[in-house]
Residue, then its C-alpha position, 0 to 999 in steps of 0.5 A: x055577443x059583448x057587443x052594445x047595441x045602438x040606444x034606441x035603434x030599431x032590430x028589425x028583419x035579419x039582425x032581429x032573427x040572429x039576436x034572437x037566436x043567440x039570445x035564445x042559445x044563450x038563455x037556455x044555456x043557463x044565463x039570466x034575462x038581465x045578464x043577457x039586457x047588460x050585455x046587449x044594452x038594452x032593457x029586460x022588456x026588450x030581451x023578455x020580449x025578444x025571447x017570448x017571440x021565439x017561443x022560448x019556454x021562461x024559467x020560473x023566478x029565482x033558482x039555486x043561490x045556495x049549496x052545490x046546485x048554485x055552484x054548479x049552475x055558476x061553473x056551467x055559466x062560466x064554462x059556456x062564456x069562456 
C-alpha cells in the first residue's frame, strides 16, 4: 500500500472494504499491527480495529526476537515486500 491516507478522512464503504482486505493479506503474512499504522498513517487503534472488524484472528504479543525462528520470520517479511 505505501500510500499515506488523508489525517482525519473517514474510510468509509469500498475504500474500507479494500483497505481491509489488504490490511488482513498483509498481516497474516507476518507483518506487525504498527508496521502496518506507519505505513498507512494512521493510529494502531484504527488498524486493531479495522482488522477485528474483518474477523481476523489477533496473534499473541511478542513472538520470535532471537535465533533462527526470527531470522526467519525477517526474511519472509522481506520477501512478502519486495
Amino acid at each position: 500500500m505505501s500510500a499515506k491516507l488523508p489525517k482525519g478522512s473517514r474510510i468509509t464503504g469500498d475504500s474500507r472494504n479494500d483497505l481491509a482486505s489488504t490490511l488482513v493479506q498483509r498481516y497474516e503474512r507476518g507483518e506487525s499491527i504498527r508496521s502496518l499504522a506507519d505505513d498507512i498513517g494512521r493510529s494502531y487503534g484504527f488498524v486493531h480495529g479495522v482488522l477485528a472488524e474483518s474477523g481476523v484472528t489477533m496473534r499473541s504479543r511478542g513472538g520470535a526476537t532471537r535465533g533462527a525462528a526470527a531470522e526467519a520470520r525477517r526474511q519472509a517479511l522481506r520477501e512478502a515486500r519486495a
